[in-house]
C-alpha positions as CSV (number, residue, x, y, z in Angstrom):
1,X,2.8,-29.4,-32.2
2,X,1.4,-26.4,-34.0
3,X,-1.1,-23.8,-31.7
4,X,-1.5,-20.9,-29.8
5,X,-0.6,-21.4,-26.7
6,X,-0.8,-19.2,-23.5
7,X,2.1,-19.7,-20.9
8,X,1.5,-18.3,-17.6
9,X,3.3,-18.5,-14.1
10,X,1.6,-21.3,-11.8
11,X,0.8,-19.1,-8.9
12,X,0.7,-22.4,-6.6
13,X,3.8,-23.6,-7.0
14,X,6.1,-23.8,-4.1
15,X,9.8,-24.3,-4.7
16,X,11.3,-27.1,-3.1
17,X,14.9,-27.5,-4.2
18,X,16.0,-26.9,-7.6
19,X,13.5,-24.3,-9.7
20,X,11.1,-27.0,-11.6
21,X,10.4,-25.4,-14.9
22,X,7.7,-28.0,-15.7
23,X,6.0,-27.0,-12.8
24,X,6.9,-23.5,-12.8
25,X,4.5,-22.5,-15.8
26,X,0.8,-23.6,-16.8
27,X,0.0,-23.7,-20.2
28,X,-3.1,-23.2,-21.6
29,X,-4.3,-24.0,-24.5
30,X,-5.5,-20.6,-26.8
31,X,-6.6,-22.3,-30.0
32,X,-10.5,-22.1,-29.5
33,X,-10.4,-18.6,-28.3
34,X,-8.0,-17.0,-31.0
35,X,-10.3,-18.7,-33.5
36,X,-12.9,-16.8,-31.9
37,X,-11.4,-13.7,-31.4
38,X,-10.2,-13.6,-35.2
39,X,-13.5,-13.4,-36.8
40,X,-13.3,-10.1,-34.9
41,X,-9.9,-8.8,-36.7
42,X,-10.9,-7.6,-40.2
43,X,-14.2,-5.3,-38.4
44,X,-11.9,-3.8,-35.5
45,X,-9.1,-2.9,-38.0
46,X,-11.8,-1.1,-40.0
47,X,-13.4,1.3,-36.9
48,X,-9.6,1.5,-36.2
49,X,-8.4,3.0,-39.2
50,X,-11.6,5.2,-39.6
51,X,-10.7,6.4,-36.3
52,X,-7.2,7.3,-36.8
53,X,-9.1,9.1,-40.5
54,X,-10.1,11.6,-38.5
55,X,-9.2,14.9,-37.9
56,X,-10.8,15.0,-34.2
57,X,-10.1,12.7,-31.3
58,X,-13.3,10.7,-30.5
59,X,-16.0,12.0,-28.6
60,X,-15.7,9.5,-25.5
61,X,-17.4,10.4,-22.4
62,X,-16.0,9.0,-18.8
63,X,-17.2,5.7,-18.2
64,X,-16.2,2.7,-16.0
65,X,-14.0,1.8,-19.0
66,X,-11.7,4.5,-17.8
67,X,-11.0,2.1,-14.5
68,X,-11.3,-1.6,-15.6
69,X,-9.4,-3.4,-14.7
70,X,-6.9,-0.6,-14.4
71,X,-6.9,2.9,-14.4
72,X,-6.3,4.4,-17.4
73,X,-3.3,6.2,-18.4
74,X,-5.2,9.2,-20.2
75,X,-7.5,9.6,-17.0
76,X,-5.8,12.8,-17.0
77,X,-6.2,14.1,-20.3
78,X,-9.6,12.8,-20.3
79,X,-10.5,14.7,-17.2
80,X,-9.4,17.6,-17.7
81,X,-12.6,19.2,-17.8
82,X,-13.6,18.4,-14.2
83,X,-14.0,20.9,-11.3
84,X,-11.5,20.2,-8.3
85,X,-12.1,18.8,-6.6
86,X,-14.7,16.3,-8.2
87,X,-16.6,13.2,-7.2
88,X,-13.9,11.2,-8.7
89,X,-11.9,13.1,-5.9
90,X,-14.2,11.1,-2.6
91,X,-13.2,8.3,-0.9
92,X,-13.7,5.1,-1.9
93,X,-13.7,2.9,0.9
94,X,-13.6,-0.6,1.4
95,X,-15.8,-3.7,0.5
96,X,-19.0,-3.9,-1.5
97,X,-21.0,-0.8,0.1
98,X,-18.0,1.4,-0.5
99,X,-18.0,4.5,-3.3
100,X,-16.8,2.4,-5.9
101,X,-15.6,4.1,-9.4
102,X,-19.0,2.5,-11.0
103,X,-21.1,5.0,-8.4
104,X,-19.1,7.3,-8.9
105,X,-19.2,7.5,-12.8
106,X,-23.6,7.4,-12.2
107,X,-23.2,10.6,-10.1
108,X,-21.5,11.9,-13.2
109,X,-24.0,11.0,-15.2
110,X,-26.4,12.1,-13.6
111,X,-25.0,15.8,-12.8
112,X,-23.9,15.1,-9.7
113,X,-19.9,15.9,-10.2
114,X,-18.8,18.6,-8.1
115,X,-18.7,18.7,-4.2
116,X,-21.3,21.2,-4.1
117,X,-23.5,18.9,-5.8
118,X,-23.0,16.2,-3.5
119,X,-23.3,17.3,-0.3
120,X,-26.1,15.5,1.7
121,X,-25.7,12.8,-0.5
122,X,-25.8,10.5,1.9
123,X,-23.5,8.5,0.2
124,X,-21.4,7.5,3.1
125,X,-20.4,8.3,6.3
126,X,-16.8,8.7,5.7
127,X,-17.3,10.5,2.0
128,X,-20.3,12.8,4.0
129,X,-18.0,13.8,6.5
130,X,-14.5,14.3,3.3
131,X,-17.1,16.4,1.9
132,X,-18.5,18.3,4.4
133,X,-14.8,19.2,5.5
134,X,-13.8,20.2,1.9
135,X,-16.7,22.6,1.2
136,X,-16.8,24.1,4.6
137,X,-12.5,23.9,5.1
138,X,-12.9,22.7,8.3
139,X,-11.2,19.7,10.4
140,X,-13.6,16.9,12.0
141,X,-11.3,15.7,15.2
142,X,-13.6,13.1,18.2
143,X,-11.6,13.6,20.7
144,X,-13.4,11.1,22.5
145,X,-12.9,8.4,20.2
146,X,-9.4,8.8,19.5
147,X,-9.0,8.7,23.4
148,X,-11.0,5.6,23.2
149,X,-8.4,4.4,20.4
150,X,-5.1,4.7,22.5
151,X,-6.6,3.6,25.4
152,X,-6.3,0.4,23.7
153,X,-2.7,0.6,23.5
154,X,-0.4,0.1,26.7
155,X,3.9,0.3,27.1
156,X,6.3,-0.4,25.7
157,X,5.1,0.4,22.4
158,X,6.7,-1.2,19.5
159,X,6.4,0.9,15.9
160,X,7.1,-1.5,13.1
161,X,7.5,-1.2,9.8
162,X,8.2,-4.2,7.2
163,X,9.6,-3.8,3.6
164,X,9.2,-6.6,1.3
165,X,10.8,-7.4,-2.5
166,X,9.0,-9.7,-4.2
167,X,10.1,-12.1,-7.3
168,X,8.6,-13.1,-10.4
169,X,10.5,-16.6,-10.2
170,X,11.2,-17.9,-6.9
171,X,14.3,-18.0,-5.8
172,X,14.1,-19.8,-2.4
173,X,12.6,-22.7,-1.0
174,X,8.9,-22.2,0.5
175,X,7.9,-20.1,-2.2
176,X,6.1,-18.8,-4.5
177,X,6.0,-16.6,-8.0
178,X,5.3,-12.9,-6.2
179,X,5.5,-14.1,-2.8
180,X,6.3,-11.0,-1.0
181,X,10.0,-11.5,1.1
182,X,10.6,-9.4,3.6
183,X,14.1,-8.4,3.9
184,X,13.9,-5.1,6.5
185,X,12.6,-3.6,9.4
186,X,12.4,-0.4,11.5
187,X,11.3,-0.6,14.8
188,X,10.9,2.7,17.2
189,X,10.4,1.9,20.9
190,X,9.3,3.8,24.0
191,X,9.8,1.5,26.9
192,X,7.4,4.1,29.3
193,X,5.6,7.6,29.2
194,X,8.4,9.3,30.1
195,X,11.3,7.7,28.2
196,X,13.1,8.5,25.7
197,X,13.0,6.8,21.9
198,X,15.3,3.6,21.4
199,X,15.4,2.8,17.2
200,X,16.4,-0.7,16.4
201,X,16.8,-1.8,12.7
202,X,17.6,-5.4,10.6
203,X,18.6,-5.1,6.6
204,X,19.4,-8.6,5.2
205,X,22.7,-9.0,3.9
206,X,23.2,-8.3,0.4
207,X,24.4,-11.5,-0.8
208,X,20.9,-13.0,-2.4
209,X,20.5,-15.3,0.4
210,X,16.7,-16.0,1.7
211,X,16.6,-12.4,4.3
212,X,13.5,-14.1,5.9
213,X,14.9,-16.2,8.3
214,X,17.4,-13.6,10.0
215,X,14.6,-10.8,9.8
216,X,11.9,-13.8,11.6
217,X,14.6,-14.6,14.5
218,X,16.1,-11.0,14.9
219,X,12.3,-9.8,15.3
220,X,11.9,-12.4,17.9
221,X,14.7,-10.7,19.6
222,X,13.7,-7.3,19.4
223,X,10.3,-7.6,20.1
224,X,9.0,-9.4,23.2
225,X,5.9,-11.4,24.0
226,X,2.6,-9.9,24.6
227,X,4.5,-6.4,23.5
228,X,2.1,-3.4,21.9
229,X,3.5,-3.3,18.7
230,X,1.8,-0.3,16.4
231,X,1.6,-0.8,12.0
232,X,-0.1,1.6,10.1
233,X,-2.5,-0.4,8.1
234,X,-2.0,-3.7,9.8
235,X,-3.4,-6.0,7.0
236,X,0.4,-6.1,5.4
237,X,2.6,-6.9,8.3
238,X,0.0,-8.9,9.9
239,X,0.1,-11.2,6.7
240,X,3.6,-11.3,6.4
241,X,3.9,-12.3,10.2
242,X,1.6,-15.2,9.8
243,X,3.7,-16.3,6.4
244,X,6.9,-16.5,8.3
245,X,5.3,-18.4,10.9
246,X,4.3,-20.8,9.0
247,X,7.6,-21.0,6.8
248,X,9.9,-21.0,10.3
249,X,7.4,-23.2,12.9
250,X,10.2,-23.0,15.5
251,X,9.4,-19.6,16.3
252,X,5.7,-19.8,15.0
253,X,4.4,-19.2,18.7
254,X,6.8,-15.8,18.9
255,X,6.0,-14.2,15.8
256,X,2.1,-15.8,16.2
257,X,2.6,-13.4,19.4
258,X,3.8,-10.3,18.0
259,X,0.7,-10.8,15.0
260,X,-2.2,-11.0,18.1
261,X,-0.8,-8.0,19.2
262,X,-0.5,-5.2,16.5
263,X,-2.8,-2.1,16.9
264,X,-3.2,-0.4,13.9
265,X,-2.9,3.4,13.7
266,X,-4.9,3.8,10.6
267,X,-8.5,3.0,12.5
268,X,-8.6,6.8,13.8
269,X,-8.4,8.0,10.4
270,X,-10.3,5.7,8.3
271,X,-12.7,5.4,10.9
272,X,-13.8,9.1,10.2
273,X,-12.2,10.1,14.3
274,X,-9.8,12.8,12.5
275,X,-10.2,14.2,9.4
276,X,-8.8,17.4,7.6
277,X,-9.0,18.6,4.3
278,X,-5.7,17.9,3.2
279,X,-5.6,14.2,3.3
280,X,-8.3,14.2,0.5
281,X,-9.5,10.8,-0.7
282,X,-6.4,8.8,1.1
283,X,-5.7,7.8,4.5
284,X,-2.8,6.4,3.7
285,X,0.4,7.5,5.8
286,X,2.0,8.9,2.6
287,X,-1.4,11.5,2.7
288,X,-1.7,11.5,6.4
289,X,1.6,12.7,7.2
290,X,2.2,15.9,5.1
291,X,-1.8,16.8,6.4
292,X,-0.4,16.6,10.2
293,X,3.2,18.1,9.8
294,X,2.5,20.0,6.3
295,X,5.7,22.5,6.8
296,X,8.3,19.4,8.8
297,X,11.2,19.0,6.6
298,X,12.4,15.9,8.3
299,X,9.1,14.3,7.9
300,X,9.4,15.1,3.8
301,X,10.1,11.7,2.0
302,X,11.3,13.5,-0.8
303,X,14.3,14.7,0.8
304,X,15.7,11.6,1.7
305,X,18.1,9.9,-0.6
306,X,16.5,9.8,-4.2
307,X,17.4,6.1,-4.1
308,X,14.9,5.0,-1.8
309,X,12.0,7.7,-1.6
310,X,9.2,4.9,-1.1
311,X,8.1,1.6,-0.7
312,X,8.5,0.8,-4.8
313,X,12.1,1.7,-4.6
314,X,13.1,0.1,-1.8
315,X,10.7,-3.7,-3.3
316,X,13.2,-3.1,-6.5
317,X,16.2,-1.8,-5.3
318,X,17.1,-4.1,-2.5
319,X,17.6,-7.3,-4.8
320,X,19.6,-5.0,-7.2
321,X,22.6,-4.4,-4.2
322,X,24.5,-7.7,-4.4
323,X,25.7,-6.3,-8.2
324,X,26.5,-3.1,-7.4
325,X,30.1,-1.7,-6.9
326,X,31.5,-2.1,-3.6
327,X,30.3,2.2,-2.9
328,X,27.1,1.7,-4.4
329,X,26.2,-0.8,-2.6
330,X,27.2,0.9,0.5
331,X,24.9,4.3,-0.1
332,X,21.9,2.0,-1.2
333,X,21.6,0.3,1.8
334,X,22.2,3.3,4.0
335,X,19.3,4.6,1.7
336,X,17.1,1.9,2.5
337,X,17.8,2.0,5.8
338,X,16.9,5.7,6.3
339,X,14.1,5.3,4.5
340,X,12.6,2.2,6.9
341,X,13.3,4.4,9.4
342,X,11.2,7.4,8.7
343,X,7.9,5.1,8.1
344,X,8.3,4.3,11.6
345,X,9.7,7.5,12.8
346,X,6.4,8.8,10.8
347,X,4.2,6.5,12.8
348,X,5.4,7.8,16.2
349,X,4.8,11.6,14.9
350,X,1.3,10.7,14.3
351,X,0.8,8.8,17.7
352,X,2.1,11.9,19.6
353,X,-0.2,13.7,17.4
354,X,-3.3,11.4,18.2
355,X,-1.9,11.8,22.1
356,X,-1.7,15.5,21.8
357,X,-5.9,15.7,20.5
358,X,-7.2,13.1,23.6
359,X,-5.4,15.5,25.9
360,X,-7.6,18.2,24.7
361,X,-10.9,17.0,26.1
């Protein structure tokens, strides 16, 4: 049958057994829309070839184009003319009441673009207070509340850190296109105040086996019930904890455990308790960590093994091992491993850190 067709992934389909192609993909059928869309053609070619007549590039102001539904590549080029920092440099934030990019490009607008210009604002607690520190070069540390923070977390403590690969097509049973497979952890523990660090660590074997199940009942091992176990931003190995569970019930109530008890060390930060200049419009531990320990070599991602610098290396790499030569194969996953092992290594720094400000009241 002749038609324009568009053939997507099924995001719901879970693999059960051999990969089910029928199933695999949706189809949808195009034909009303193209026809649609190709009244359209012969005006658009038009205003495109009288744009490329020209001998000057289009005067195109920033807009909310420049971020739908992805930022654009030329954001760059296109703002070059922007003071720095800019209010394209605050901080976002979460949910609906957060500084989204369509404020941000109506403070433009309206002359509000440099830091200067925004200060009392009012736009937000968190972006007041980024602002505030930026213009002024000061740090904003509550003592108090990052006292009230820690408080909340008792020994052992248990710093964990997931990395995940996830495939296009499934390749295992219980799931789905994209469905994020965690194949390694790093785990840092101090048993008491006084003792010293124990690091434990679990790579999958390379052999394009499901990792999930080893990594669910090794965790279980390493990782008692009711311990503290500490995430920076929690929302990711939260998720992945409940997934397993419900993949592996047998050890549901374990790993349901572990889940009920992660503390997150991203709340002192995003919650405005510490701030300094440095971390700009992240509080991400990729911006936190340089901001803390700005002159630590050994807390420097980039000097670790240029296989594995971040988490994107590590999602694309790992799946990439089991066709490798023999040495290869070898240095990646000592790579990997390293690299799993400074996020959590990272995560300790930064609690000692948090430790070291309470102790100042």
């Amino acid at each position: 049958m002749t038609g324009t067709y568009l053939v997507c992934l099924n995001s719901d389909y879970m693999r059960q057994g051999d990969l089910d192609l029928q199933k695999l993909f949706v189809i949808i059928d195009m034909q009303g829309m193209v026809a649609n869309e190709l009244l359209k053609v012969p005006n658009n070619v038009a205003l495109a070839k009288a744009t490329m007549a020209k001998t000057e590039e289009p005067d195109t102001d920033l807009d909310t184009h420049c971020h739908v539904p992805y930022d654009c590549v030329f954001w760059t080029y296109c703002s070059r003319h922007l003071p720095k920092p800019s209010v394209f440099d605050v901080y976002g934030g979460k949910g609906r009441g957060g500084f989204t990019f369509a404020k941000k490009v109506n403070c433009y607008k309206n002359g509000k673009v440099t830091f200067e210009d925004l200060r009392g604002e009012s736009i937000g607690a968190i972006q007041d207070l980024q602002i505030a520190c930026m213009l002024d070069q000061r740090e904003h540390i509550d003592r108090e509340e990052i006292g009230k923070f820690l408080s909340e977390l008792s020994y052992p403590l248990y710093f964990l850190d997931f990395e995940s690969m996830q495939d296009a097509v499934p390749q295992y049973d219980n799931t789905k296109p994209y469905t994020q497979l965690c194949f390694q952890y790093s785990l840092h523990i101090k048993e008491s105040e006084d003792a010293s660090y124990q690091h434990k660590e679990f790579l999958a074997p390379s052999d394009g086996c499901d990792p999930r199940r080893a990594l669910a009942e090794q965790l279980c091992r390493d990782i008692p019930m009711g311990a503290c176990t500490v995430v920076y931003n929690k929302t990711f190995e939260c998720t992945r904890l409940k997934e397993m569970a419900e993949v592996f019930p047998d050890l549901a109530v374990h790993l349901m455990d572990i889940h009920d008890h992660i503390k997150d060390l991203l709340v002192p930060f995003q919650s405005g308790h510490f701030y300094l200049p440095a971390m700009g419009k992240s509080f991400s531990i990729k911006s936190v960590l340089p901001a803390l320990f700005p002159n630590e070599p050994t807390l420097n991602y980039h000097n670790l093994d240029s296989r594995v610098q971040n988490g994107g290396d590590a999602m694309t790499i790992f799946p990439r091992i089991k066709d490798m030569p023999a040495d290869e194969a070898a240095a990646t996953r000592e790579a990997l491993l390293r690299y799993c092992e400074l996020d959590t290594w990272a995560m300790v720094k930064v609690w000692e850190r948090l430790c070291e400000e309470a102790c100042k009241i």
